[in-house]
N, C-alpha and C positions, 0 to 999 in steps of 0.2 A: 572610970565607967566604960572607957574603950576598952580598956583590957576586957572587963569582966563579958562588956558581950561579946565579944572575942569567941572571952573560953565558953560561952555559951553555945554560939554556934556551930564549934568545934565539935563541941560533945552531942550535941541532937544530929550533928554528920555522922561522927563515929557511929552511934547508937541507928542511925537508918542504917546503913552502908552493913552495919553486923547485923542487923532484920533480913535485910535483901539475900547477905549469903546466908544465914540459916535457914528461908524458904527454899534458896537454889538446891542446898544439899541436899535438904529435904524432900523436893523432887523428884518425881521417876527420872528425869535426868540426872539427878545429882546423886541416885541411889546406884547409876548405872557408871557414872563417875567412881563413883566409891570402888564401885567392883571392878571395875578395869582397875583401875590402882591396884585392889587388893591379887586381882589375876596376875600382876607385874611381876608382885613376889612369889606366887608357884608356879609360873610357867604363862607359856603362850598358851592362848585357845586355839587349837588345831581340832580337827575332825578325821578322825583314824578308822579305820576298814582291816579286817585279815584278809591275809593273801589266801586264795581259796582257790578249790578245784574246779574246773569248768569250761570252757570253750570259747575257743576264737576262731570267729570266721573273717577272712581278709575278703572285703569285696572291692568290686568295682562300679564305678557308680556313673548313671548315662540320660544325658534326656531323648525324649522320643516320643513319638504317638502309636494311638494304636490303631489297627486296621482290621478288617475285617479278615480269613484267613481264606474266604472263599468270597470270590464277588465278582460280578459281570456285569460288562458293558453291552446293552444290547441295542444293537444298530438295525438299520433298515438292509435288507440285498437288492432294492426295489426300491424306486424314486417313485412316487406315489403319496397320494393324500390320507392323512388319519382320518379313519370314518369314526374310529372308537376306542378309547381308552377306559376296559371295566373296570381298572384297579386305580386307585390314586398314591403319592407317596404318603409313605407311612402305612399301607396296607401288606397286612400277612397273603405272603402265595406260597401255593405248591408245585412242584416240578408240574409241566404240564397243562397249568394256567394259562388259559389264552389270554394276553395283559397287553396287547394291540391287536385293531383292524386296521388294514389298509382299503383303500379303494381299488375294487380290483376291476374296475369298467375297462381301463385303457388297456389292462393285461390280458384280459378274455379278446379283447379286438384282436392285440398282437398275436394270440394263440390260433384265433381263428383263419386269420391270413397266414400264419406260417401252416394248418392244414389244408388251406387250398393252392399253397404251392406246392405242398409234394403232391398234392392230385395230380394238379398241370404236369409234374414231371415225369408220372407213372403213365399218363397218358400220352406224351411224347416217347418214353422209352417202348412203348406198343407200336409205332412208327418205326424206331430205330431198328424193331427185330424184324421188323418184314423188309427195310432196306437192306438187312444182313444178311438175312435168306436171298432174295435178290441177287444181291451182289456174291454171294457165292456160289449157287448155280452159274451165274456166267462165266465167272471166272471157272470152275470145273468146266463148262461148256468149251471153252474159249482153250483150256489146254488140252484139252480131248483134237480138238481140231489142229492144232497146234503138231500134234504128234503125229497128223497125216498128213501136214503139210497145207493143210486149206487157209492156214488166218498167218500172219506175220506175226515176229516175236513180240514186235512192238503194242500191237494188240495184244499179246498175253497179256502181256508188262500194266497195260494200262487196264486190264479188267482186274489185274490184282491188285492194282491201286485203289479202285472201286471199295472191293472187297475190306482191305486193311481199315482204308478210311469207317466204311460202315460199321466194322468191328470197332473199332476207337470211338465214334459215337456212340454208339451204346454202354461201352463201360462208360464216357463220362456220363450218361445219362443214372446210370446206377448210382455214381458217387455224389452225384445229385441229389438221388433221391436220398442217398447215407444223411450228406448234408439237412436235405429239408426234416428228415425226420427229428436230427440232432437237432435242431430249431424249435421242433414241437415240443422236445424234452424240455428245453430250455426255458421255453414261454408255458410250459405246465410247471414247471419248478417256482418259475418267479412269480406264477399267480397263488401256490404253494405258500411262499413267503407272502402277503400276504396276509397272511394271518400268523404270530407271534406268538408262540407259550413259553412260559418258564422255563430254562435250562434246569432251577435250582430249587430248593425250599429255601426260602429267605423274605426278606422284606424289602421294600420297593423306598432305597435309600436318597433316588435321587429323579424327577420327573422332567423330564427338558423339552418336553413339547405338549401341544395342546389338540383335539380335535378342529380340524377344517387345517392345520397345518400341510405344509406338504414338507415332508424327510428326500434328501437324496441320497444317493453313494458315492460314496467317499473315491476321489481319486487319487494318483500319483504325487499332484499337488494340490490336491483338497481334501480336507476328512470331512468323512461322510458325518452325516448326522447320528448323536447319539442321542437317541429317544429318551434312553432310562435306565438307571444304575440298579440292581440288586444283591443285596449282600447279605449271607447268615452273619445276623450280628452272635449267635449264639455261640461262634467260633470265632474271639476274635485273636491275633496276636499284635506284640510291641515292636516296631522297627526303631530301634537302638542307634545313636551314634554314638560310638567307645571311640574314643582319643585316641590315636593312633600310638601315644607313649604308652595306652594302656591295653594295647589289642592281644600283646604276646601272650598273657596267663589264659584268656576266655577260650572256653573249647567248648561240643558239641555235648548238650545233656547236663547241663552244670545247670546249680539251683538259681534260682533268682528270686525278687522281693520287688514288686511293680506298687509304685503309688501313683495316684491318678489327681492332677490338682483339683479336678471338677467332684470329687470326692475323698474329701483328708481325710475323714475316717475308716477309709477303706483300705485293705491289705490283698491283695493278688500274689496266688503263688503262681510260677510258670518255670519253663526249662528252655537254656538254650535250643533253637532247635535249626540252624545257616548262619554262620557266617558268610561275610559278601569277603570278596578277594580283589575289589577294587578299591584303591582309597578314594576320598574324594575331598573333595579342597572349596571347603569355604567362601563366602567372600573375605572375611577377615584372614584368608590363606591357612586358618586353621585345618590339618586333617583328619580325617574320620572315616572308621570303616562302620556298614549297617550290619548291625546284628538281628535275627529274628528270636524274636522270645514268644513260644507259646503259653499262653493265657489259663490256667485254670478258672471257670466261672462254676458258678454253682448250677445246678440244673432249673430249667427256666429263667435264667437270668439273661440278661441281655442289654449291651453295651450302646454308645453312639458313636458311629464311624468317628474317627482322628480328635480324639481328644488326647490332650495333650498330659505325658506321664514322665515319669524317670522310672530307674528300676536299679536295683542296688544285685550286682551276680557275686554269686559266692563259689573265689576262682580256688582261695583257700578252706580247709577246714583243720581245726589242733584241738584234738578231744581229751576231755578229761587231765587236763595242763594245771598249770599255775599260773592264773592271771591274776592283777591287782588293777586298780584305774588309770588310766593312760596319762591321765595327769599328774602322778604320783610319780613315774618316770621324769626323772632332770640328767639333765647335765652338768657336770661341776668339773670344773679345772684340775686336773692330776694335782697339781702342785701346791693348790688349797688344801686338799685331804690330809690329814694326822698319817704320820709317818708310821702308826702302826696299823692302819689302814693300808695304804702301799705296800707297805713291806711285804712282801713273799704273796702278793695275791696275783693270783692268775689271770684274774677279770682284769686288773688294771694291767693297760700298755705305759708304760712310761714314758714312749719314743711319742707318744701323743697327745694331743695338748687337753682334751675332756674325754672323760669318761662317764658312764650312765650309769646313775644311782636312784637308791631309792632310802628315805629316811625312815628305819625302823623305831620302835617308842621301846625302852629297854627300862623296868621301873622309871617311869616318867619322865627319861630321858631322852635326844635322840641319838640312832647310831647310822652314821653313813655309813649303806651299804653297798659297796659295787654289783652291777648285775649284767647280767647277758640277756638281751629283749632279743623280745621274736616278731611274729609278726602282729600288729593290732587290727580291732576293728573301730568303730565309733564310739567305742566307751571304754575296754579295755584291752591291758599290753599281756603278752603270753612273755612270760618271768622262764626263759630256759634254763639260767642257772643263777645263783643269787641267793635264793627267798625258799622257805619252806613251807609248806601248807598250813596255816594258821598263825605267822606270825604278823607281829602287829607293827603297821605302816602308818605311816603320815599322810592322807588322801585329799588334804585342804585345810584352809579353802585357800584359792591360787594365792592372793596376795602375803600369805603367807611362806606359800612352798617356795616363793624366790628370793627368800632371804633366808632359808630356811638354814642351818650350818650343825655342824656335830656336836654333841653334847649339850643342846642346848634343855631347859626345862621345858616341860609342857605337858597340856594338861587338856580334858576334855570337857566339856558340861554340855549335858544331857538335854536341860532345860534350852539352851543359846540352840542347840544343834535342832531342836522343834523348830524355834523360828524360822531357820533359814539357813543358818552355816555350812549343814552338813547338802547342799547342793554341790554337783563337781565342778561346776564353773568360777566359785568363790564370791558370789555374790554377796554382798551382806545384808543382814536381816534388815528392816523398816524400823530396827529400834537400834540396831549396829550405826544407823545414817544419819540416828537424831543423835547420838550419843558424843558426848565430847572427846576428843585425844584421850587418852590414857597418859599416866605420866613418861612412862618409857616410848610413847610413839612421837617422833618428832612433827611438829607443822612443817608444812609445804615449804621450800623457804629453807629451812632449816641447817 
């Protein structure tokens, strides 16, 4: 009776345990099981591209903000009280716009006392001309006499004393009056100032004081007060800092590609238009020189002073080339490649330890091909020598390409490459992730 329930429970094991794996296979997992197995035997699944004609541009690439490319600071020339601000920030002005009052009560006093001192002066120097006259008739008198012997020299001597002095009073009386007038200039100017317009047509980016305030001017060692910022935002550019390992290719008029983080879906064309010739140094000691990139906007558009962007400049351009995808380029060891690969090619250095290849698909095989690369940009490598226009490369997906080796089989599907395969990063599809090992792919471990 032992034995027998034995073999009973024996056989309702077996009998689940073969249930359970005929649902598993049965499974979209177990169907995807099947096909990797069945992929083992014709090849690897790779994702393949032709090498095609078309362009590489090398850029360089920099964060930055951006600024307005015209914009003023507009100060006070006059310590004086705000009687009135008509414009607020955020308001449109035109050149011309008067966008501060001062108080000009203290200035009209000053104007007025610097014109009752050049009165006072002109009125004294009406004194100084008739002590001049004076004094020069005596002095004529005094050498007339002089010359007949009636007065001593010593009397000439001192009526020409008279006389000099008189003359010297009056010029400084003149230069006086130079003075008072240049006073009156001056206290007419600064009640002038006073009132404030627009230098620019722009918008009023920044407001730093209020009505009943009072502004001063700025000294030696004080800055004056700055009222209020204005800037055409409609002109704006990007101030760059390019790494100093990357400053040598950038020159004047070169394209560029500005993105702005406060807008990712935005694309800004602009052109070099200064470099700076100073470096400048970090606190992290990194260096950097500023570059100025002018802004293309569209007409009525308009920007926010110093938001923060990068810009991608395009130092190279390679038209009408052989490119392929940048991840398609490997490196492989001289000494791994098939001996009839080495043999007699030009691409390969021997005296060197890798060489740069690309895996061509030759009837569903692969063929390691040495090449000569140029320069890349963010997606693809210019194929200088190598590869000819339309033949068919290995482009993915990564986990693939670095085990990739010569002759190996492989194969493409159409349907896998929908899900997700044919990305350049090698990412694997959401049904690649549920999907079990294949029989040829080892466990971790392994």
């Amino acid at each position: 009776m032992g034995a027998a329930r034995v073999a009973v429970v024996l056989g309702v094991t077996a009998a689940v345990i073969a249930g359970t794996g005929y649902g598993v296979m049965q499974s979209p997992a177990g169907e995807r099981l099947r096909g990797n197995r069945a992929g083992s035997e014709t090849g690897t699944l790779v994702v393949t591209e032709q090498a095609a004609m078309g362009d590489v541009i090398r850029t360089v690439s920099a964060p930055g903000s951006i600024e307005p490319r015209t914009k003023v600071q507009i100060s006070s020339q006059v310590s004086a009280r705000v009687l009135a601000l008509p414009f607020r920030a955020g308001d449109q002005v035109k050149e011309g716009d008067v966008v501060i009052r001062l108080d000009p009560q203290n200035l009209v006093a000053v104007l007025d006392s610097a014109r009752a001192g050049l009165r006072g002066q002109e009125a004294r120097l009406d004194g100084a001309e008739a002590r001049l006259i004076t004094a020069r008739l005596e002095f004529e008198r005094m050498r007339s006499l002089f010359e007949t012997g009636d007065v001593t020299r010593s009397e000439l001597e001192a009526s020409e004393a008279n006389f000099l002095q008189a003359r010297s009073d009056k010029r400084a009386l003149e230069h006086a009056i130079e003075q008072a007038m240049a006073q009156i200039e001056q206290a007419e100017k600064d009640l002038e100032n006073t009132t404030i317009a627009s230098p620019i047509d722009g918008v009023i980016v920044a407001l730093n004081a209020e009505v009943g305030e009072t502004v001063i001017v700025g000294t030696t060692n004080n800055p004056g007060s700055v009222i209020m910022e204005i800037a055409d935002l409609s002109n704006m550019l990007l101030r760059a800092a390019i790494d100093e390992a990357n400053i040598a290719p950038i020159r004047i008029g070169q394209d560029a590609t500005i993105y702005l983080n406060a807008y990712p879906d935005r694309e800004y064309r602009g052109a070099v238009r200064q470099i700076g010739l100073k470096r400048r140094v970090a606190q992290d000691g990194t260096g950097t020189f500023e570059v100025e990139i002018g802004m293309e906007l569209k007409e009525g558009e308009t920007l926010y002073s110093g938001l923060t962007a990068s810009t991608d400049i395009a130092v190279e351009k390679f038209l009408d080339t052989v490119r392929v995808p940048s991840q398609a380029v490997l490196d492989r060891r001289v000494d791994e490649l098939p001996a009839e690969i080495r043999a007699g090619n030009p691409l390969v250095d021997l005296n060197r330890t890798f060489v740069r290849v690309v895996y061509r698909v030759v009837d569903g095989r692969t063929v390691v091909t040495p090449v000569r690369a140029g320069a890349s940009d963010l997606t693809h490598t210019q194929i200088i020598e190598g590869l000819e226009p339309g033949d068919t490369i290995v482009a993915g997906p990564f986990r693939v390409l670095t085990t990739l080796r010569h002759d190996m089989p492989v194969r493409t599907d159409a349907a896998r490459d929908k899900n997700g395969n044919d990305d350049k990063n090698g990412e694997p599809s959401e049904d690649e992730r549920e999907a079990p090992l294949a029989a040829d792919e080892p466990a971790d471990g392994a």
